[in-house]
C-alpha positions in Angstrom: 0.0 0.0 0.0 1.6 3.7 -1.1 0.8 6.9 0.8 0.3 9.8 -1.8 2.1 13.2 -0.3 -0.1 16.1 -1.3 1.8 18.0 -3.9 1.6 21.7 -4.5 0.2 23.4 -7.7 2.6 25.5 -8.7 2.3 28.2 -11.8 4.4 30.9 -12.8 3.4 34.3 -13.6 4.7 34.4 -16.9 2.7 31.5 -17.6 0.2 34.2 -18.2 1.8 36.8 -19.6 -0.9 37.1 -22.5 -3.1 38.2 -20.2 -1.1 41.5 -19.4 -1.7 44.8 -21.1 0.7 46.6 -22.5 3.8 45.5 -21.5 7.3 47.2 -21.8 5.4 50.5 -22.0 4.0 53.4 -19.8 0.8 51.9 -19.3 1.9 48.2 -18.7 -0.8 46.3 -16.3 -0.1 42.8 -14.9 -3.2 43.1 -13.0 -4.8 40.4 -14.8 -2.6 38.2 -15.8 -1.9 37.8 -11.5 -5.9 37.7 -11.0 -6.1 35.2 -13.5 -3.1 33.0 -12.2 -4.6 33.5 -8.2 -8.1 32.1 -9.3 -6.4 29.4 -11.3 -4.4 27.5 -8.5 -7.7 28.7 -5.7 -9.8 26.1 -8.3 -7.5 23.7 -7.9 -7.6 23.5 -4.5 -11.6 24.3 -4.4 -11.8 21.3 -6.5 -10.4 18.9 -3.8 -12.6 17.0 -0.9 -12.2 19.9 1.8 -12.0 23.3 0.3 -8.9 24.7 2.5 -8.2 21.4 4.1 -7.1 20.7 0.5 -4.4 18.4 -0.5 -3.4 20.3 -3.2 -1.7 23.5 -1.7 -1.8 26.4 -4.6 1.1 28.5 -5.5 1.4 31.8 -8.5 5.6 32.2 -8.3 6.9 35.1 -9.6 10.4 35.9 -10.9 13.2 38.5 -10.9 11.0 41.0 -12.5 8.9 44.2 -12.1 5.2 43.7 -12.7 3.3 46.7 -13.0 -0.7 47.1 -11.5 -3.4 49.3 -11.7 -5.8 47.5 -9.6 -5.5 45.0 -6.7 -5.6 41.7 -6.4 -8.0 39.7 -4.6 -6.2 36.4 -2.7 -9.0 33.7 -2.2 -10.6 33.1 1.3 -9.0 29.2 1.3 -5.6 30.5 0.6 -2.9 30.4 -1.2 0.7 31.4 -1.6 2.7 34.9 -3.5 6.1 33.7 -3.5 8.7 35.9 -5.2 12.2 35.5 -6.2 15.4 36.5 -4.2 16.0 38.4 -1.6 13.3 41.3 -2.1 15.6 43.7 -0.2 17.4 47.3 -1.3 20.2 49.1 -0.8 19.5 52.3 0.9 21.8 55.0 -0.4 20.4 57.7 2.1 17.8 57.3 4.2 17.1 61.1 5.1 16.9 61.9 1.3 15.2 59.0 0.2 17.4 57.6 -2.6 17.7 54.1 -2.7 18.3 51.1 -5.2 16.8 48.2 -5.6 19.0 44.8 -5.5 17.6 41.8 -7.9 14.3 40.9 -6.7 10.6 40.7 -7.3 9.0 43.9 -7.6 4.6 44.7 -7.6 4.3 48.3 -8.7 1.1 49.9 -8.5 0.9 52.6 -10.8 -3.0 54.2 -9.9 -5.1 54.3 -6.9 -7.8 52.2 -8.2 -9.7 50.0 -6.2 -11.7 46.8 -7.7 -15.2 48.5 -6.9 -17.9 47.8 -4.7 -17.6 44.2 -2.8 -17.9 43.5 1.0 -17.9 40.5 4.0 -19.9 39.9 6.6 -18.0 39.4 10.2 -19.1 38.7 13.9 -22.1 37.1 13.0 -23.2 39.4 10.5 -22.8 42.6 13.4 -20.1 44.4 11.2 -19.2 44.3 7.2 -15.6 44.4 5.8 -15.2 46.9 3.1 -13.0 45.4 0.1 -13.7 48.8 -2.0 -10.1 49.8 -0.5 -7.1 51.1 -2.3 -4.2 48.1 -2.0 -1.8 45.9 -3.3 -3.4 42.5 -2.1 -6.7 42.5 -0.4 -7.0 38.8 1.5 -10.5 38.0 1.2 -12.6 35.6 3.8 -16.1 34.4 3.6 -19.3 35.8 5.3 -18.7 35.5 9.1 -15.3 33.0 8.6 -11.8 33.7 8.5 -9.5 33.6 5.3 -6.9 30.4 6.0 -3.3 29.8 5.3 -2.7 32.6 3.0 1.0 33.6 2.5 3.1 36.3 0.7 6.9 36.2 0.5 9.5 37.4 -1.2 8.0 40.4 -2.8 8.4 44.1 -3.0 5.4 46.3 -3.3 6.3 49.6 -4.6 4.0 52.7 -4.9 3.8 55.0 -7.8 0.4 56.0 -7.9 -0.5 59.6 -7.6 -1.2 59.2 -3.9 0.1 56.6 -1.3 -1.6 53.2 -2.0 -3.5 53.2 1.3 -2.7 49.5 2.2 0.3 47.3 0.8 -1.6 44.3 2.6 -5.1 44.2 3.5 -6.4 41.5 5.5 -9.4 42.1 7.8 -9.9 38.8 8.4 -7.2 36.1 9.0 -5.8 33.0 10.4 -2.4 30.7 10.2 -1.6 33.5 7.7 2.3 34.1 7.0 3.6 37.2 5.5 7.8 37.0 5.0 10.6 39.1 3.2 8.1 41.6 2.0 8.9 45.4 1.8 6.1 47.9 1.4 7.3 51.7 -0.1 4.8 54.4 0.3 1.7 52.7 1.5 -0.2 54.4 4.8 -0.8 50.8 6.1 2.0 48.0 5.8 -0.3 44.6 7.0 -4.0 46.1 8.3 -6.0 43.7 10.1 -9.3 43.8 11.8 -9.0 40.4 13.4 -5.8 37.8 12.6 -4.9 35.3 14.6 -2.4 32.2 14.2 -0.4 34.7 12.1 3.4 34.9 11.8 5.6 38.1 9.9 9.1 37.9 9.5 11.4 40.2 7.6 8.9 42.7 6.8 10.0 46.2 5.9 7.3 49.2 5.7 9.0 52.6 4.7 7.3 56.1 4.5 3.7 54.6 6.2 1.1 55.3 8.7 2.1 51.8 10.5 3.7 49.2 9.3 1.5 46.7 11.4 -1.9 47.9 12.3 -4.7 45.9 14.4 -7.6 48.4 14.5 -10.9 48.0 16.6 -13.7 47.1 14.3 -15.8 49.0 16.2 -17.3 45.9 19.0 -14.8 46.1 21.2 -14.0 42.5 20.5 -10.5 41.3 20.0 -8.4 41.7 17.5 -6.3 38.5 17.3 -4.1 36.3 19.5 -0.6 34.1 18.8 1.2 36.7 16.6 4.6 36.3 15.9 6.0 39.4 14.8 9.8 39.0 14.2 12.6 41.6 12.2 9.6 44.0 11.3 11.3 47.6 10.7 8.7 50.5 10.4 10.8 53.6 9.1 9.7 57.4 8.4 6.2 56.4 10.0 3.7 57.7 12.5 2.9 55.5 14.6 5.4 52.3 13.7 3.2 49.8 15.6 -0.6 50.2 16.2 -1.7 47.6 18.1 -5.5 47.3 19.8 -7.0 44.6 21.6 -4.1 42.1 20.7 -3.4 39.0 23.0 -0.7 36.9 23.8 1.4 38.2 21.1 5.0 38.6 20.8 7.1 40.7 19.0 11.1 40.1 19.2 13.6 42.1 16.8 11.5 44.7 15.8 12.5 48.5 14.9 11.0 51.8 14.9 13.0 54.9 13.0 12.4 58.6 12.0 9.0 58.8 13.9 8.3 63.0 13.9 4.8 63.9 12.4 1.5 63.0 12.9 0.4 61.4 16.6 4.4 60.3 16.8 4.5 57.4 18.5 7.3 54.2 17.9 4.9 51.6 19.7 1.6 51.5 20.5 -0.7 48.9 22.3 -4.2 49.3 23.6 -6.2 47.2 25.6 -3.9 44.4 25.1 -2.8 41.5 27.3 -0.2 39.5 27.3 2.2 41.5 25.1 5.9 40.5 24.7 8.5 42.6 23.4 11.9 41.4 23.5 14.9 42.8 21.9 13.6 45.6 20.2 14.7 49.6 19.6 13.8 52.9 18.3 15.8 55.6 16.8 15.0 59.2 15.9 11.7 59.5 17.7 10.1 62.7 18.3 7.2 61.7 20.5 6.4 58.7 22.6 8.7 55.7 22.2 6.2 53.6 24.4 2.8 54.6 24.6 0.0 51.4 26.7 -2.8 52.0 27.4 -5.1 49.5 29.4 -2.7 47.2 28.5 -0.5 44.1 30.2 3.0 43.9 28.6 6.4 42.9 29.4 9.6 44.8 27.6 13.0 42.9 27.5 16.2 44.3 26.7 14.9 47.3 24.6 17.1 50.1 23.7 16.5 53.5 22.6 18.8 56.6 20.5 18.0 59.6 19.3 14.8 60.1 21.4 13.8 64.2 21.2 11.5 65.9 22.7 8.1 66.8 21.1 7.0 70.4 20.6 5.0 72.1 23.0 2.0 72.2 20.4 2.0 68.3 20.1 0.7 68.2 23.3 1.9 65.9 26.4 4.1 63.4 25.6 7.0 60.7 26.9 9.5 58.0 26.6 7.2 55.5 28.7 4.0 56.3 28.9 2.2 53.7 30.6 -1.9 54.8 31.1 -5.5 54.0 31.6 -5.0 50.3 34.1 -2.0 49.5 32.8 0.7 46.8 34.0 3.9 47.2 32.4 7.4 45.4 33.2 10.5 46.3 31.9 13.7 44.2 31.9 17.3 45.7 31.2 16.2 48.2 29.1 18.3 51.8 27.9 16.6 54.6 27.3 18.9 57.7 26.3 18.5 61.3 27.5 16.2 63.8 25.7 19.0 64.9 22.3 17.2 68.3 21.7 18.5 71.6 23.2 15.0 73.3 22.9 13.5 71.0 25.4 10.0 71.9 27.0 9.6 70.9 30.8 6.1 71.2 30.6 5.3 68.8 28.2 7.5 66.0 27.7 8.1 63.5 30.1 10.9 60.9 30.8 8.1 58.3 32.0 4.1 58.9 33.0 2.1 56.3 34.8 -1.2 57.4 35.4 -4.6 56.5 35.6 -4.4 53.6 38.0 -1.4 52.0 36.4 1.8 50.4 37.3 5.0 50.4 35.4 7.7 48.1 37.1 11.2 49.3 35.8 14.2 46.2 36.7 17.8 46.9 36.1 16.9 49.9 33.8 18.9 52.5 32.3 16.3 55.6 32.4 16.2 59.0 30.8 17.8 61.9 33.4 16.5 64.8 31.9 13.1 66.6 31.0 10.6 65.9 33.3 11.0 63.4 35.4 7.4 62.4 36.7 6.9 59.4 37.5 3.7 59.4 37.6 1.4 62.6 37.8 -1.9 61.1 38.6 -3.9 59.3 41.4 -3.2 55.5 42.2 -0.4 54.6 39.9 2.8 53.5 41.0 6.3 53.3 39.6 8.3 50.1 41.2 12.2 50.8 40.4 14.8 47.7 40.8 18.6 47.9 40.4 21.5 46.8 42.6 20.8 48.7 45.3 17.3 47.4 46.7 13.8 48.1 45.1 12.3 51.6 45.4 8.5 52.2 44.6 7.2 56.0 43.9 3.3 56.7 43.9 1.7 59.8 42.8 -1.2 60.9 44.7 -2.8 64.1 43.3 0.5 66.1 42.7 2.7 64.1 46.1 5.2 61.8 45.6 5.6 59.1 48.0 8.7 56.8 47.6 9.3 53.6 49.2 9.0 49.5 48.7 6.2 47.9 48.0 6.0 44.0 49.0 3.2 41.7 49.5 0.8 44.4 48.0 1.7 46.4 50.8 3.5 50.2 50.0 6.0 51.2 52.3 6.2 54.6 51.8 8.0 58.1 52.9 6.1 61.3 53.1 6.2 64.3 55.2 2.1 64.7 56.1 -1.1 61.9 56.3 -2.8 61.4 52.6 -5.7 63.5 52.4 -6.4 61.5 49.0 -5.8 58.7 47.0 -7.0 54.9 47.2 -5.2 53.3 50.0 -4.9 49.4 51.2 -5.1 48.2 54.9 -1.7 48.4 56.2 0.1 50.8 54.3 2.3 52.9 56.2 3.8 56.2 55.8 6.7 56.8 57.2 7.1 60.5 58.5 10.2 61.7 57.2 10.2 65.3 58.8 9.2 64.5 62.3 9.0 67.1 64.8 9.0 66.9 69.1 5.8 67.6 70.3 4.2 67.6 73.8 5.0 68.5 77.3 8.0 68.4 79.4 8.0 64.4 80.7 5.7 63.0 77.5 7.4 64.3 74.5 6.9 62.2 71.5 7.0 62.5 67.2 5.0 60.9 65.1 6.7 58.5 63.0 4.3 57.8 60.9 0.5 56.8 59.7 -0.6 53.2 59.1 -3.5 52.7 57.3 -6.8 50.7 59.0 -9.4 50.7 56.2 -8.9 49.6 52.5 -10.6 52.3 50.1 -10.2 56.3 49.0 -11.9 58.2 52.1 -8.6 59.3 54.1 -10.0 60.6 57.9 -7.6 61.0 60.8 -8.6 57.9 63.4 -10.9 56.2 60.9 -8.9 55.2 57.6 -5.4 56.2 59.3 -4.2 56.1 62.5 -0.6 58.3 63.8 2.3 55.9 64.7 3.7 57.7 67.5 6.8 57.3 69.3 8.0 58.8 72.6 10.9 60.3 73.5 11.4 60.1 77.2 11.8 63.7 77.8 
């Protein structure tokens, strides 16, 4: 008895070059030809017993070539596989002028802004539709209330031309076990968009002059986004926001850049209302704005490093290296970030680290900013936990008073001159008074040493919720 192994079917592009319009000249369009070759190998495998269980993987190769588009192409929602030729990569000549040159490889060039018209997807049980009337390079489609499966792109440039910035080099609202590697993306606003892709790994992926190069955006229901990404060597440069990342899970991103962040909202990283974030071994250079920016968000940060950070202007509006907000817990491991490099630097506005809104940020073995302003956290309930060789040190803002100290078994520790009159406190904190004073009379002198906290909550009265710690001095 033989086992049959499933075998791929495979078709070159220039199988179908009679398809394509006009090539060699101005108004050369491949857009076809592709189409055609994508809804060839998608039969294939529609043909087979179980749709995109199929034995019969399909594949459109492409070789060492530029293909001109006008319009974009629509991947199947059983998926298939883009795989170009080489390395796809360039040689940047100067990245501040924008001259660069383009090594062997496969380039897509889209030429117009044209989209392929009016088509759209239910999603969430028919509560929200998916709008494929989008200007892009690949637009991954996915069946009414279903996922698109096992698509993947590789080894392919996409390279704008058109009149405007194509708005999305990749557009997948829907996606699972999808795998996008060795792509590069040149003046598109979106490198991969997603409403909801899980399952999914990127590797090598390079978005230059773009909104994001990865964006998981809120549909609107609050739902999640997507869980078990694997976001390895992606490299946002000249972008606004580099990663935008909302209501992501269990993710991890390892070997990742941000560069030349300064217009726009001008943030490197962004993640809200995410949980379980990773980040290891990732950087940012030449930010003006926030480098971190979490917001109702669990993450941990391992051995990132920073350069070039500036300062934004005053009219940007509040802004900061770490900027942890809105029930946030954050932990960062041996990480650097560099001082403030500009000499016109606001103290009003720009922050070396904020933790607000009832967050905590939990810096270990870190090398932190020394200049600008060095909050810690400038709002109620929110605490900074600081660990280096010398012992662990917690600060806490409470409307406008810092309080430093330790912090252990859920329990703060804490130094202050004066009893909270705010803030939401636990049974048995303490406050340690650190300007005490002799009071009474000759033969029962005392100082206070401190106030220990009896109730858990935010009302803050003298013998109710906190009780003096007095000690006397025997004079």
């Amino acid at each position: 008895m033989s086992i049959l192994t499933p075998q791929p079917y495979v078709v070159s592009i220039t199988d179908y070059k009679q398809y394509a319009l006009n090539v060699g000249t101005a108004t050369e369009d491949w857009s076809d030809a592709i189409q055609r070759a994508v809804n060839d190998v998608a039969q294939k495998a529609k043909n087979s017993a179980n749709n995109f269980e199929s034995n019969i993987q399909g594949v459109v190769t492409f070789p060492i070539q530029r293909f001109k588009i006008r319009k974009p192409i629509l991947l199947p929602p059983q998926g298939i596989v883009l795989e170009g030729t080489s390395i796809s990569s360039v040689v940047l000549d100067d990245i501040y002028t924008g001259k660069f040159t383009f090594v062997p490889c496969t380039i897509i060039e889209k030429t117009t802004n044209t989209t392929i018209g009016a088509r759209t997807r239910k999603a969430r049980g028919g509560a929200v539709t998916d709008d494929y009337n989008v200007d892009a390079f690949f637009l991954i489609d996915h069946s009414d209330n279903s996922t698109n499966y096992n698509s993947s792109i590789q080894f392919l440039t996409l390279y704008s031309t058109a009149p405007k910035q194509v708005r999305y080099g990749i557009y997948g609202p829907r996606t699972t076990h999808a795998t996008f590697s060795n792509i590069q993306t040149y003046y598109c606003d979106y490198g991969f968009f997603t409403f909801d892709s899980w399952m999914t790994s990127i590797n090598k992926f390079f978005a230059r002059d773009c909104v994001s190069a990865l964006c998981w955006q809120d549909d609107g229901t609050n739902n999640g986004t997507g869980t078990s990404l694997n976001a390895t060597n992606v490299w946002a440069n000249t972008a606004q926001v580099g990663f935008d990342i909302t209501l992501l899970n269990y993710s991890t991103f390892t070997s990742c850049g941000v560069d030349h962040v300064k217009t726009g909202t001008a943030r490197a990283y962004t993640f809200k209302k995410c949980n379980g974030i990773t980040i290891n071994g990732c950087g940012a250079e030449d930010i003006k704005g926030d480098v971190f920016y979490f917001e109702n968000t669990s993450a941990v940060v391992n051995g990132f490093y920073g350069y070039l950070i500036y300062g934004a202007a005053t009219t940007r509006g509040t802004s900061s290296m770490i900027y942890v907000n809105n029930n946030s817990n954050v932990v960062m491991n041996s990480c650097r970030f560099p001082n403030y490099q500009t000499t016109d630097l606001s103290t009003t506005n720009n922050f070396n680290h904020i933790v607000q809104n009832g967050s905590e940020a939990m810096f270990n073995l870190c090398q932190l900013p020394t200049n600008g302003n060095s909050y810690v956290s400038y709002s109620n309930n929110s605490t900074g936990i600081y660990v280096n060789e010398a012992g662990t040190t917690t600060c806490i803002n409470v409307n406008g008073v810092i309080y430093k100290g330790t912090m252990a078994n859920g329990l703060r520790r804490m130094q202050g001159t004066a009893m909270p009159t705010t803030g939401k406190w636990t049974a048995g904190d303490i406050i340690e008074n650190t300007a005490p004073v002799v009071r009474g009379n000759a033969g029962s002198r005392y100082i206070v040493t401190g106030w220990c906290r009896l109730t858990t909550g935010a009302s803050n009265v003298l013998n109710t919720d906190w009780v003096q710690m007095i000690s006397y001095t025997g004079s």
